[in-house]
C-alpha positions as CSV (number, residue, x, y, z in Angstrom):
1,X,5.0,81.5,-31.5
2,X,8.8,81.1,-31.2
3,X,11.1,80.6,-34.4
4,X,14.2,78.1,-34.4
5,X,16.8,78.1,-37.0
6,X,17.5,74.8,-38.8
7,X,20.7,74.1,-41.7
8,X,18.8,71.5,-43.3
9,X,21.4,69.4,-45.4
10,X,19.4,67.9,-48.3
11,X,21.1,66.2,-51.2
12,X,24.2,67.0,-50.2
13,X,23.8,70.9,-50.0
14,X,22.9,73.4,-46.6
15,X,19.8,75.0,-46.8
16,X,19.2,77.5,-43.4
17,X,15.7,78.7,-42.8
18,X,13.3,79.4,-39.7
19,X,10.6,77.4,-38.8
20,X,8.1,77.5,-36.1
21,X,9.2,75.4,-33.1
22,X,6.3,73.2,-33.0
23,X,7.2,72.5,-36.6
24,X,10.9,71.8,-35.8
25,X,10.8,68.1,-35.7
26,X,8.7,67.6,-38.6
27,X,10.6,69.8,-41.0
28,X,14.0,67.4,-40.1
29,X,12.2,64.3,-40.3
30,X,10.9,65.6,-44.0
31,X,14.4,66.2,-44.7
32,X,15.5,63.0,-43.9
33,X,12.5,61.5,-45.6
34,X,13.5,63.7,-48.8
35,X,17.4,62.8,-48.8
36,X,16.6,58.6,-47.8
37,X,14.3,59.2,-51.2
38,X,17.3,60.4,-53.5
39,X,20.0,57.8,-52.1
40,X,17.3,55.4,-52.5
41,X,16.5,56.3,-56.2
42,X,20.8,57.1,-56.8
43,X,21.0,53.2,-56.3
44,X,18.4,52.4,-58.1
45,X,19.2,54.1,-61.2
46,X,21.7,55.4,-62.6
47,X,21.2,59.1,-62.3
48,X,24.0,61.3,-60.8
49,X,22.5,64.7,-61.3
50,X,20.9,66.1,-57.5
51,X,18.4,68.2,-59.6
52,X,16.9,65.1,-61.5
53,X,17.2,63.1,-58.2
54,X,15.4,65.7,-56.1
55,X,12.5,66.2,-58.6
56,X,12.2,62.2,-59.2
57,X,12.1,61.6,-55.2
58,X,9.8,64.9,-54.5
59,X,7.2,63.0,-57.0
60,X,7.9,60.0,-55.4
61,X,7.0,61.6,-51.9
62,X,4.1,63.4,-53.4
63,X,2.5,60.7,-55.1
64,X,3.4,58.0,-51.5
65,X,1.5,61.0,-49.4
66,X,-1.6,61.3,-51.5
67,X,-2.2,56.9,-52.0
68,X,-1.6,57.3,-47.7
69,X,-4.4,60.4,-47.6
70,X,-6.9,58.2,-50.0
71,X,-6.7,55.0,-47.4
72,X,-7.1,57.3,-44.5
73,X,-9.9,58.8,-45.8
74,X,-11.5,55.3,-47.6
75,X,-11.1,54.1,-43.4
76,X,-13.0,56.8,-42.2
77,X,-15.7,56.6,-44.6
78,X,-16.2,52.9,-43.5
79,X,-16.0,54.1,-39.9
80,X,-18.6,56.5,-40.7
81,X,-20.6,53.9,-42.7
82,X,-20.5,51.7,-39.4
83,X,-21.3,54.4,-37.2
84,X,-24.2,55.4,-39.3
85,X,-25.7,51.6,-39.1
86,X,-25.1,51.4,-35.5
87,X,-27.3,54.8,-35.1
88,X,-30.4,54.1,-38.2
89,X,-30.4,50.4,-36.5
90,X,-31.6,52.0,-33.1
């Protein structure tokens, strides 16, 4: 599968790596995900230092991804549930 070559800016620095091309657009829309995170949190508090900002929004990120896994899994246990009454009911 083809490689592209991205300059991701994040926090203010350039970071060039290779990613597949199918992956391209999720890779930049991470990055902007990751540097909307540390202006957010820069307002928010006051914290100038890009290390503390990056690891503060990166567990931010982490911990927003895993509560969005839990409610797609909790719906597709109760779509599973429902399927499962639907199919013992006939």
């Amino acid at each position: 599968m083809p490689k592209v070559s991205l300059k991701l800016e994040i926090a203010g620095r350039t970071y060039p790596i290779s990613v597949l091309e199918t992956e391209k657009e999720r890779v930049l829309e991470a990055s902007q995900t990751l540097n909307d995170a540390i202006n957010s949190l820069k307002k928010q508090y006051a914290v100038n230092d890009l290390q503390d900002l990056m690891a503060m929004a990166s567990l931010q990120l982490i911990l927003k991804s895993e509560q969005n896994h839990v409610g797609e899994l909790e719906a597709l246990e109760r779509k599973l549930d429902g399927l499962e009454k639907e199919f013992s009911g006939r």
